[in-house]
N, C-alpha and C positions, 0 to 999 in steps of 0.2 A: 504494500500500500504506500503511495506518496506521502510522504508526509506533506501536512497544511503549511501556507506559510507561520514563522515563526510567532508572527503581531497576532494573526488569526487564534496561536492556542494559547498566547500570555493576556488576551483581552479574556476566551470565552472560561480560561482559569482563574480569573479576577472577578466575574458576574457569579462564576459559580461560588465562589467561596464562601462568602459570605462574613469575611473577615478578611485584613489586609494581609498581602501575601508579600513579605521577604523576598529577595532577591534570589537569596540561597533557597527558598520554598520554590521560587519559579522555576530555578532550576534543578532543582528536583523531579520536576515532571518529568525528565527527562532521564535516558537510560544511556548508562556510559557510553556505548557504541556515536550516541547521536545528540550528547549531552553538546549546546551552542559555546561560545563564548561570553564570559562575563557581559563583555561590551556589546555584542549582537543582539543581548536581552536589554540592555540601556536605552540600544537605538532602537528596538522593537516599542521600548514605551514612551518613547520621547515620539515615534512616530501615532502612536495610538493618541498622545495630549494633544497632537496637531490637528488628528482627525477630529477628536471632541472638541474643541474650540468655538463651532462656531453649531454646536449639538446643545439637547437638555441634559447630555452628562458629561462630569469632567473627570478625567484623572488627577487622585491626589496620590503624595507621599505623606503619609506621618509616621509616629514612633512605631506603631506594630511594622510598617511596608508599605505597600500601594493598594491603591484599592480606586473602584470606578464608584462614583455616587452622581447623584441628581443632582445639577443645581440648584443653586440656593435661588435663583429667582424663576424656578420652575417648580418647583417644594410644594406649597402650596396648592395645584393643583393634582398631582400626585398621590398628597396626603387622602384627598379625596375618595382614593380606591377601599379606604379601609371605614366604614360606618363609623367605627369608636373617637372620638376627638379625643384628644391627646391631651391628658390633664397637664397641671400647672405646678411647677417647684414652687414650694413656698419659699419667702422673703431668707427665710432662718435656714433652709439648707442650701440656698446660696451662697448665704455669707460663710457660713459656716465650711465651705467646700472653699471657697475664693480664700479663708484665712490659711486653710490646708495647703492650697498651691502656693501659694503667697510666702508662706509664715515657714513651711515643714524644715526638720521636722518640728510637730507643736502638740502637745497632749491636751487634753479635753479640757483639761483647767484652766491650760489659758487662753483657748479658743473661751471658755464663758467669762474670763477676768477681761477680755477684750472686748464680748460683745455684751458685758456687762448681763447677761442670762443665761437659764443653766438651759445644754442644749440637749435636746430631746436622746431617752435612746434610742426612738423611733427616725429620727434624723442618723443616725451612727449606723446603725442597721440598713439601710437605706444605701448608704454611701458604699458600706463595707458588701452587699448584697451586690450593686451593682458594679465592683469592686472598681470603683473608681477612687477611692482611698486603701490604704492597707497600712497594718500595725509594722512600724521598720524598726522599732527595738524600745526601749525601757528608761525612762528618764530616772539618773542616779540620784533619785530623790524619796522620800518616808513612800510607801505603796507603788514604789517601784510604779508609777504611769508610764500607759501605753505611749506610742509617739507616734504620729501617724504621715502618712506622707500619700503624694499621692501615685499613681501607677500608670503604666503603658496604657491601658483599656482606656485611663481618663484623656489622656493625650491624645488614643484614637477617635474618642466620640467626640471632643471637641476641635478633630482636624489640625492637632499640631504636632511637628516630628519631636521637640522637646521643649523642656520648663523656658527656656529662653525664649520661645515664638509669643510666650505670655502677654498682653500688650500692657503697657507701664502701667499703675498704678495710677498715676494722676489721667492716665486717659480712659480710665474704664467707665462707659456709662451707667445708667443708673441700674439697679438689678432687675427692676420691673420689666425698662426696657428688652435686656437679655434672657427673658424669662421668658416673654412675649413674642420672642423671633424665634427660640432656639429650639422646638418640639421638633421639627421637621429637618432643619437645615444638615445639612452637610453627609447624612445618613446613608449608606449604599443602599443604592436600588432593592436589594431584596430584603434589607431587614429594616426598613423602615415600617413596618408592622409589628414587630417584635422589639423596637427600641424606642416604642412612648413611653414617657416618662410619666409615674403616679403621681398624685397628690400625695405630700409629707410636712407635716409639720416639723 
């Protein structure tokens, strides 16, 4: 059998996945006899961003690999396919996630000595569930507190390859705002059914 061209099996391996695919995962599809080159697989995706460009999908790189999602100014009608609307992050696991990226690592007490109230464990359960936080060691203090930081999955869901793509602090809009945009936005095509976000206090 011929083999497809190369962009043909690293795009229909990226729709399929449903999770961002590694460089070394792309090429893995591959069996030593017919395993491409590093660079063959670069240009194959740098040709696939060209074709979406001017499409309702783009290719991204973040922390997990690449992955093909919707855009964001396509989202919207998309979202549509699924009856459920997509509930709303409360005010407090925003902030409460924003002090985590921000702050890590930072244990639970002074994420409430910052935001001046004690934070749900329903919020912590939440974050830790959708493991967009995780416990990274033990602060050398009386009840040894957890320290928490935050994790490749949150990097993926919010489209950045690492903590540095964070935009500065004095330029972050209000929470409401990014509360308001962010149900839909940036999602791969296949799991944007399975990646609405619940209501949490």
């Amino acid at each position: 059998m011929t083999r497809p061209p190369l962009e043909h099996i690293i795009e229909a391996a990226l729709l399929a996945a449903g999770q961002p695919l590694t460089l070394d995962r792309l090429l893995g599809l591959f069996g030593d006899d017919e395993r491409p080159a590093r660079e063959a697989v670069l240009d194959a995706l740098a040709a696939l961003d060209r074709d979406y460009r001017h499409r309702g999908l783009e290719l991204v790189e973040v922390a997990g690999g690449y992955r093909v999602q919707v855009r964001r100014e396509v989202a919207p009608w998309v979202a549509r396919l699924w009856d459920e609307k997509p509930g709303r992050y409360s005010r407090a696991l925003l902030e409460t996630l924003a002090l985590i990226a921000y702050r890590q690592p930072i244990t639970r007490g002074e994420i409430e000595e910052i935001r001046g109230v004690v934070v749900s464990t329903n919020i912590m359960r939440t974050l830790l569930e959708r493991e967009w936080v995780r416990i990274v060691g033990h602060r050398d203090a009386p009840g040894r507190p957890a320290l928490f930081g935050t994790t490749r999955q949150f990097l993926d869901y919010f489209g950045l390859r690492s903590l540095n793509e964070l935009p500065p602090l004095a330029e972050l809009r209000s929470l409401d705002a990014i509360a308001a945009e962010r149900p839909e936005f940036g999602m791969p095509t296949q799991a944007i059914a399975h990646a609405q976000p619940e209501e949490a206090d």
